[in-house]
N, C-alpha and C positions, 0 to 999 in steps of 0.2 A: 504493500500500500504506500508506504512511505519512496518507495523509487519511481511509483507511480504518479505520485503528488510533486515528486523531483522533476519530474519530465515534464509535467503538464505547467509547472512553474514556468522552466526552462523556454519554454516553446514560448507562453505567454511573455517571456520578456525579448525573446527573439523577435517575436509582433512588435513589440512597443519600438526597439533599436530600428528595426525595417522600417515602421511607418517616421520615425526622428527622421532616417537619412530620405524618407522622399518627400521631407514636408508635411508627413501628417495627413488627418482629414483636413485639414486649411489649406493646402493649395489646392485642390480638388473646388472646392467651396470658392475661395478666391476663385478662380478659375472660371468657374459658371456664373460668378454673378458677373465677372469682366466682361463678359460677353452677350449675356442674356439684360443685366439692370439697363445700359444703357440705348439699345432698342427702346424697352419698355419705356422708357423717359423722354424719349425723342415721340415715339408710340402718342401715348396719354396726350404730350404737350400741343403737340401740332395737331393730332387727330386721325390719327394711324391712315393705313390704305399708301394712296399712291404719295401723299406728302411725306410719309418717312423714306422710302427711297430718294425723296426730289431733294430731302433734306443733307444726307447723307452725301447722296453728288454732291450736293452743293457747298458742302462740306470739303471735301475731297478726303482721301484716307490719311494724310497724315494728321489733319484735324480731328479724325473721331475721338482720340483719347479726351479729347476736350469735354466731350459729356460725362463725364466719368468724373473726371478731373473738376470741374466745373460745382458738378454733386459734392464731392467732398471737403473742397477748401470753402463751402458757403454753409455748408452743417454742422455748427460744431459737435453733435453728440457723433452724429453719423464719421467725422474727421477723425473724433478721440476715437471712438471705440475700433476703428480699423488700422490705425495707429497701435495699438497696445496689442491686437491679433498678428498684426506682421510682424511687431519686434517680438513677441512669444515663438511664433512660425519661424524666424529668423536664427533666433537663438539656441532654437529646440533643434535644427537643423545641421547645424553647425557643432554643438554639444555633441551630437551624433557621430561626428569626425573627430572630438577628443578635443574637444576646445576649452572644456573646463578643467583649469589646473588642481593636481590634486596635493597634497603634500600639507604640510603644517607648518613651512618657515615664513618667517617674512614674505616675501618675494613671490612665493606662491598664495599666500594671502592677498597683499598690493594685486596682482595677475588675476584674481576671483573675482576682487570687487571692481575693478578697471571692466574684465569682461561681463560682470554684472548690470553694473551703473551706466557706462559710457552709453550706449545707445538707448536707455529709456532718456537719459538727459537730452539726449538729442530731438526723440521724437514729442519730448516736453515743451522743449524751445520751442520747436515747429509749432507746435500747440499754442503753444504763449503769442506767436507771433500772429498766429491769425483769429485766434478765437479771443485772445487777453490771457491776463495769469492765472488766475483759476484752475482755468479748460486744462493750461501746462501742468499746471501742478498735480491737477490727478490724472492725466494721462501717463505724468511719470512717477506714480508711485501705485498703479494699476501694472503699469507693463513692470514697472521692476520687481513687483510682486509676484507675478507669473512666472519671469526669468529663475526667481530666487526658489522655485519649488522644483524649476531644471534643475538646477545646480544642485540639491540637498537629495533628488534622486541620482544625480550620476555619482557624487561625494560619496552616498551609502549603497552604492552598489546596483540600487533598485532597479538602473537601467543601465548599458555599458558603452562607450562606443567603438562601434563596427571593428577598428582597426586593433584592438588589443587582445592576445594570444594568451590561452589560456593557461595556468601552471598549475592543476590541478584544485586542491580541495584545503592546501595547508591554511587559510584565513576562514576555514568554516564557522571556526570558533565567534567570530562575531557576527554572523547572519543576525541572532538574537537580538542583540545591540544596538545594531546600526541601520534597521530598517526594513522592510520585508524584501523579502529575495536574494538580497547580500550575499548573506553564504552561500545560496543554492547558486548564485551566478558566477562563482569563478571559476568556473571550464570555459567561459567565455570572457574571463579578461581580468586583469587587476588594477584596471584604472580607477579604484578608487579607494579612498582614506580607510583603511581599515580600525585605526582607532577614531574614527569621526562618529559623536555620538549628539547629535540634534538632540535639542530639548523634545519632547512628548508633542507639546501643541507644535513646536516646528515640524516634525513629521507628519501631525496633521493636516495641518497648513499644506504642505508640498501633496498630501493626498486630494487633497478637496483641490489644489490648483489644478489639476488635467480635469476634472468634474466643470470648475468654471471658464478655463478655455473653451471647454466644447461647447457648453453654452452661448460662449461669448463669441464662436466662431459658425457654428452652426444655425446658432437660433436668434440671438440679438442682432448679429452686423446683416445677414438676409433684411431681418424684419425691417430692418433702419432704411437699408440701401430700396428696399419697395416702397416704402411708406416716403422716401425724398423722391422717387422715380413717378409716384403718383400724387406728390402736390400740386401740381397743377405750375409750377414756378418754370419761368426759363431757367437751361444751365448753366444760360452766360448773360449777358446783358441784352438789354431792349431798347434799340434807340431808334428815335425820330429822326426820320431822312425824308428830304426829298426827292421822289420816286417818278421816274416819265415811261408813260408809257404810250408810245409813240408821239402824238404830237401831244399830248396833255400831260399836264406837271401834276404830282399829288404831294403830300403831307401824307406818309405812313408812319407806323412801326414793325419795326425787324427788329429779329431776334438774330442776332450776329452770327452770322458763319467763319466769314474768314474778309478778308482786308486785301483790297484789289488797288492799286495807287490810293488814290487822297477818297475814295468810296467806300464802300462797304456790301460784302455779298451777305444778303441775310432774305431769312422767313419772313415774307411777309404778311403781317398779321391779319390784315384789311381783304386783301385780294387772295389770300391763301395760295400764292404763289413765291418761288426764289424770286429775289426784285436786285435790282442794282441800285445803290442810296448813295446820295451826295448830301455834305451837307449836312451829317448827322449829331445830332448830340444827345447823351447818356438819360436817361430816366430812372426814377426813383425807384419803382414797382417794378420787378421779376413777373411779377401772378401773370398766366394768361389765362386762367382759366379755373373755377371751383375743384380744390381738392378731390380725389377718387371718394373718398368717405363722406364726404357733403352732397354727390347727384344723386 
């Protein structure tokens, strides 16, 4: 029974290293909403059919990321919360390849918390700079959060990375100790702290973190990324140009595609056609139209 319970460990943490080095269920999720949210948003806003291909031309393809882009530097929850999934997905990836130093001197300490800290403080800043400090402040102390339950699972054993060869079963003695799986996992490596011994709630903590990653990749950034895709808001700006359409001059609104000389290619809102706009200047309101939840 007990070799049996061995194995099936074993295997279960072979999953877990497997899915670290491909990124997890997060790129898979990233991935489809890259592709599927911003149809949906272009979709809702213009009024789906043949305007969203016109838009998209009209666009051309190195503009598409713009809707996307667009979405997430004007959201701040929808900004944070995708923000603190990528540096978790990023971290967790990279952990996988042996990026968390293990040891207990100086140096390897300095090395833990450098690769700990440095990039949620990054994507805090980023935070800070577009939404205000707040937004920064617990975007990087959400993602560092995440990262610090990586690092207390590779530290105690719980998960390995890839590249480290096994030397049998001599650290079994602290399986106990140091975590669940520990001991049972060194046929597959000794990358980590065999006398590292996490407080009680700290090993909690790093258990309930892959519980709220998934959550927070799976179920919140979806929900966030549909619920901006069908506010009804443009993804970029809405400006007033004047618009000819053959021999007659108009006053529209477009919603920005892309920047032709001193003009602007845009949606336009009036005629529900691509318009050519001279002339144009910035407007206050994004809305074009009553939120999905409100018709």
């Amino acid at each position: 029974m007990t070799g049996a319970a061995g194995t099936g460990t074993d295997r279960d943490l072979e999953e877990e290293r497997r899915a670290d080095r491909k990124g997890g269920p997060g790129h898979t999720v990233l991935l489809a909403l890259a592709l599927a949210v911003p149809v949906t948003k272009v979709a809702y806003t213009v009024g789906g059919g043949d305007a969203v291909r016109d838009v998209f031309v009209g666009m051309e393809p190195a503009n598409w990321p713009d809707v996307l882009l667009g979405m997430v530097i004007t959201d701040p929850l929808l900004g944070s919360v995708l923000a603190v999934v990528v540096s978790r997905l990023v971290f967790a990836l990279f952990a996988a390849r042996g990026a968390v130093p293990t040891g207990r001197g100086r140096l390897a300490h300095l090395r833990r918390i450098g690769v700990t800290v440095l990039n949620p403080l990054a994507v805090g800043v980023i935070d800070a700079c577009l939404f205000g400090p707040w937004w920064g402040l617990g975007t990087a102390l959400a993602a560092y959060a995440l990262r610090k339950g990586v690092v207390v699972e590779y530290r105690t054993g719980r998960r390995r990375p890839h590249h480290a060869h096994g030397t049998g079963h001599g650290s079994g003695h602290s399986g106990h100790d140091s975590g669940q799986g520990s001991g049972q996992g060194d046929a597959h490596g000794t990358a980590h702290d065999p006398d590292y011994r996490p407080p009680p709630w700290l090993r909690r903590a790093a258990a309930a973190e892959q519980g709220a990653a998934l959550v927070l990749t799976a179920v919140v950034l979806p929900a966030l990324f549909f619920v901006s895709a069908l506010d009804g808001q443009a993804w970029t700006s809405i400006v007033a140009c004047r618009v000819t359409d053959g021999t007659r001059t108009a006053d529209a609104r477009l919603i920005e595609l892309s920047r032709k000389g001193n003009g602007v290619v845009g949606w336009n809102l009036d005629a529900e056609e691509i318009s050519n706009g001279l002339g144009c200047t910035g407007t206050e309101s994004r809305f074009v139209r009553e939120p999905w939840w409100r018709t």
